[in-house]
N, C-alpha and C positions, 0 to 999 in steps of 0.2 A: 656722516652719521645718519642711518636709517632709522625714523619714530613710524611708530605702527599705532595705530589709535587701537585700544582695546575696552569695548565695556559689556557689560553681564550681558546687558539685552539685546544685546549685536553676538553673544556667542550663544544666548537665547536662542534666537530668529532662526540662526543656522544650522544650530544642531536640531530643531525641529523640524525644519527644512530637510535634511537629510533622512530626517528618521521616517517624516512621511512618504518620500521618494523610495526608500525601501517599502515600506509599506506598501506600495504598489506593486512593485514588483511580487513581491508575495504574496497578493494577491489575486496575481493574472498567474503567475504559474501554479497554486492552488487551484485553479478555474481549468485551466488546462490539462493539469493533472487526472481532476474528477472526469472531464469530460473524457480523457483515453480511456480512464474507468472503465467509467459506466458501458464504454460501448466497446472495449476488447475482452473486459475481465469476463462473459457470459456470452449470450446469442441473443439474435434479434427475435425474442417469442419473449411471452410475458414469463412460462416456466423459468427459461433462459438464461431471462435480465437477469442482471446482477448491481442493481445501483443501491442498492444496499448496502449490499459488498466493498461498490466503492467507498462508501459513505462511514464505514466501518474502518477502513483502510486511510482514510485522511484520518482520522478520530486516533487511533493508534501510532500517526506520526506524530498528532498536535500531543499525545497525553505523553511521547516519550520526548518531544522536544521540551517539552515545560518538567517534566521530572528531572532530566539530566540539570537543565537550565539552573532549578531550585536544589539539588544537589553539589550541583558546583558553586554556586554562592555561596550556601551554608559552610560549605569547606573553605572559603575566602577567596575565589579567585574572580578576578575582573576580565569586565568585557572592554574589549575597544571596537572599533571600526569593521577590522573582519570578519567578526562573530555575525557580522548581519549575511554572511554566506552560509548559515548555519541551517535555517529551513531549507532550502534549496537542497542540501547536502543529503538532509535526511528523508527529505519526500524521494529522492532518487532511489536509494537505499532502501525505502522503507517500502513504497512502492516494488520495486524488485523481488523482493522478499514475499510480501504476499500474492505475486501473480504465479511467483513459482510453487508455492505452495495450492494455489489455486489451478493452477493446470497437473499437478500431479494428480491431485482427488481425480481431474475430471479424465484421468488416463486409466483410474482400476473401472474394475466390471461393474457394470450398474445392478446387477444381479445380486450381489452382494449385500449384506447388510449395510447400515451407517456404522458400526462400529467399526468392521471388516474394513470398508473404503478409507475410513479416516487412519486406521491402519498402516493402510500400504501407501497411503498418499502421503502421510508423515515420517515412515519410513523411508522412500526415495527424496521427500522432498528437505527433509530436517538436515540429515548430513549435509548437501549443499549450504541451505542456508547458514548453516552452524559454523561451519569451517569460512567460507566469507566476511561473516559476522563477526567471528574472533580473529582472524587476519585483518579485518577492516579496526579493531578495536586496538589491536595490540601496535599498528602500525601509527595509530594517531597518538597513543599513549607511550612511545617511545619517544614521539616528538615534542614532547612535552619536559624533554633532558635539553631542550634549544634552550641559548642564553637570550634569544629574543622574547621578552614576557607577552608580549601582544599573541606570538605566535604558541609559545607553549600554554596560551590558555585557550587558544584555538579548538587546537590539537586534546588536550582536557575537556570540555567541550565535546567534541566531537566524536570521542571514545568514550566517552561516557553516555553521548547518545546513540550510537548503535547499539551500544548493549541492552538497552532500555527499548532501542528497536526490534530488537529479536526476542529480548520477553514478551512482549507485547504480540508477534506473531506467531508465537509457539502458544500462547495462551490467551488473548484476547480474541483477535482472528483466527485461530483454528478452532474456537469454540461456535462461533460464529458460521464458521464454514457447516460446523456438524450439523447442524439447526441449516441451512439451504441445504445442506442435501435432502432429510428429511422435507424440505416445505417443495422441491421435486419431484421427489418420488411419490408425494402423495398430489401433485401437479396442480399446485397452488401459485400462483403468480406472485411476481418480485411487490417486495413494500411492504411484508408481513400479510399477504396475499389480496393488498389492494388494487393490486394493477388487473387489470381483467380485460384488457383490450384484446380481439381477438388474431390469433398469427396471419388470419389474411388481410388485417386493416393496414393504410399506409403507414401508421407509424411503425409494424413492425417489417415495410418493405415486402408487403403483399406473402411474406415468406420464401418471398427468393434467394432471402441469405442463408435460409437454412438448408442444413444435409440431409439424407434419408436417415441418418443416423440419429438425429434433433426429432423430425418429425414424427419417430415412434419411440421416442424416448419417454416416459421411462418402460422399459421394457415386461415389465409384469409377469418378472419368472421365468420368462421365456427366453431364449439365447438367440443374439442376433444374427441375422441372416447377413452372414460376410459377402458375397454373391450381391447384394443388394444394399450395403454400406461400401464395401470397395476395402480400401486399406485405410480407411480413419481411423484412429487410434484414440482419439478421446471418446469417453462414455457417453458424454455429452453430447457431443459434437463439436466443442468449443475447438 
């Protein structure tokens, strides 16, 4: 006969215990995540930066992880243990989504209006995301027919948070994008034009990370000199 001691404040201790050890992790890969941010989503010039952007892009996973989350309880379904894979899942995802939509903008012509540019950049980039989005949705919501309940509320959960990821990047963040393009073109620096450091100071790497294509950007009507860009293909330079 095997006796097991069991008391509240021993499954207290533990379950705390675990909960904060997640907590950790979510938030080093939250940390991680801004940091790829801040420093791939744009260029190293204060026009450039893009830490806003990042900053906009965590904001839009946290408000679709917490809607699915408060959606899915209201409907009655419970968490267990795996549900703590659930940010991780959606910063992936959610992250992805908006860099692709962010490197489309920065692939039409900067000559263009913002209306123009958000256009063709939601054009090329929305079908992608859209068809991922609901493949990624429909594949977790299938899994939610499993006889294991831990797992079919995962998978509930989980499809219910990409859909709330993809609202949130067709309308939170591309709203957001139209507004940096505009604070570009009128070559205002990232932070809602606080940053004002200049492209040759060390923090932005003296300007050695930039192209010729960055350094006369934005281009003011005038159509660039491909002889003197090369074959870049973003507007940006990004």
């Amino acid at each position: 006969m095997n006796v097991y001691l069991f008391t509240q404040a021993g499954f207290l201790k533990a379950f705390s215990s675990d909960i904060l050890a997640d907590l950790v992790l979510v938030q080093a890969s939250i940390s991680l995540v801004a940091i790829y941010c801040i420093l791939f989503m744009g260029g190293f010039s204060p026009i450039h930066f893009r830490s806003a952007a990042a900053g906009i892009t965590l904001l839009c996973v946290g408000l679709s992880y917490t809607a699915s989350s408060g959606l899915a309880f209201y409907l009655g379904w419970k968490t267990a243990g795996i549900h703590g894979l659930l940010p991780f899942l959606l910063i992936g995802i959610g992250v992805d989504d908006m860099f692709v939509i962010s490197a489309a903008i920065d692939q039409t012509d900067a000559n263009l209006s913002v209306e123009e540019r958000m256009k063709e950049g939601i054009m090329h980039s929305g079908s992608s995301i859209t068809i991922t989005s609901f493949t990624n949705a429909i594949a977790f919501l299938l899994g939610c027919t499993t006889s294991l309940d831990a797992l079919s509320s995962f998978c509930f959960f989980a499809g219910i948070g990409v859909i709330f990821l993809y609202i949130s990047a067709i309308t939170i963040f591309s709203s957001f994008m139209a507004w940096d393009i505009k604070r570009q073109a009128n070559q205002k620096g990232d932070c809602c034009g606080a940053c004002c450091c200049s492209e040759e100071t060390v923090i932005c790497c003296k300007g050695s990370c930039l192209t010729q294509k960055q350094k006369r950007f934005p281009f003011r009507g005038d159509k660039p000199d491909i002889a003197e860009v090369g074959q870049e293909e973003y507007a940006s330079g990004t």
